[in-house]
N, C-alpha and C positions, 0 to 999 in steps of 0.2 A: 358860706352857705353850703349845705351838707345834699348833694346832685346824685346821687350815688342810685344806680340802676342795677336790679337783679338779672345777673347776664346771662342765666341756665335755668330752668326749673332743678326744682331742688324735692326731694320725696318726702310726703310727710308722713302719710299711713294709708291702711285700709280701712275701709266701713268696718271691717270684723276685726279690729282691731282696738275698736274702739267701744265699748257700751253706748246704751241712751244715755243722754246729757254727762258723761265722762270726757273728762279734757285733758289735755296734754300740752308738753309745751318744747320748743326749741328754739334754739339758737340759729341765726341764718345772716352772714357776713356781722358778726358782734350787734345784731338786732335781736330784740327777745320777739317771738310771738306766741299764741295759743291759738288752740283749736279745741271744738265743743260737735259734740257728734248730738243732734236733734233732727228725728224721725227722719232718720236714714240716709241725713245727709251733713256733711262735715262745713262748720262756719270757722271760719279763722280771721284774727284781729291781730294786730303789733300790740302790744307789750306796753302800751303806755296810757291813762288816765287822761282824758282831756280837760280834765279841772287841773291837775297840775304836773303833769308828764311822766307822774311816776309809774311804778309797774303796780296792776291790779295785784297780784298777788306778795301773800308774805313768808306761801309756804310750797312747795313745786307742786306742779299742776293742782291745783287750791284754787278755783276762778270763781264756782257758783257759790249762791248763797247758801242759805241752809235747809233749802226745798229741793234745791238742787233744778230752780228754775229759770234763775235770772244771773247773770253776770255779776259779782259784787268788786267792787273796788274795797281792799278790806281796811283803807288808809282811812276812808272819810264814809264808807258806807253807800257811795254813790252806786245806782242800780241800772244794768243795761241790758234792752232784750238779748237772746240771743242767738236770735234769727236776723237782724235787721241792728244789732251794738246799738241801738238808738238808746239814751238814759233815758228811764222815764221817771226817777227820784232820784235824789242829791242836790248837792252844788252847780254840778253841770247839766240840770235838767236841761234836755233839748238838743242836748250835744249829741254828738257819736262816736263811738271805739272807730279805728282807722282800719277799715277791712283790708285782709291779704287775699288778693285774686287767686284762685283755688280753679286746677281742672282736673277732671277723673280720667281716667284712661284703664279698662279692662280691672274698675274696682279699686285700681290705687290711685292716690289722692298728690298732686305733685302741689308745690308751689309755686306759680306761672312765671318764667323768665319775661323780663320788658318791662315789669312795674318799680315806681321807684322806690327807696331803701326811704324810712323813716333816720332822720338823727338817729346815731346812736349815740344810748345813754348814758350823763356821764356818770361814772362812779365816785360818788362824794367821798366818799369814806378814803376811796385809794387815792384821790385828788388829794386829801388833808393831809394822809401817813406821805407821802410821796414831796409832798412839799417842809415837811420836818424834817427830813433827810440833809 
């Protein structure tokens, strides 16, 4: 079982840094997450689908739909707010994106040290070349 605790805040942006409903995305201890700037305040989620662990997106920072309102998962079309990651259409109606605790300090945006790491993901692809070897 994968116990792993983020041991520092980690930086992720500023408000101005970001548009309305524009997203970003990074890397933090080989965990993916994003983050979505909505009226003026930054939401960030880990990187993974709760229908079935994959990552929302298929293209970098690519998260919203095509309104540019809601979250889409673009594997299965599943929909999440994204104030609150709750789906409120798909396969995982009811579920939620796994939020990353977020604190501001003088407009920039850190990712909070003390919360814990999601799994990280395995990579199939490198799992199957890695194992023909």
């Amino acid at each position: 079982m994968d116990s792993a605790i983020l041991e520092s805040d980690v930086p992720l942006c500023s408000l101005t840094e970001l548009e309305e409903c524009q997203t970003i995305e990074l890397s933090v201890e080989q965990r993916q997450l994003f983050a979505v700037r909505l009226d003026n305040q930054i939401h960030a989620y880990w990187n993974s689908c709760p229908h079935r662990g994959i990552p929302l997106n298929w293209m970098p920072n690519q998260f919203l739909d095509g309104d540019g309102a809601l979250i889409q998962c673009t594997s299965h079309g599943a929909l999440f707010e994204i104030d609150t990651g709750h789906c409120i259409a798909g396969p995982c109606h009811g579920d939620s994106l796994t939020p990353v605790t977020l604190h501001c300090e003088s407009g920039q945006y850190y990712i909070t040290a003390g919360q814990p790491l999601p799994p990280a993901l395995v990579n199939l692809r490198a799992q199957a070349l890695a194992e023909l070897e």
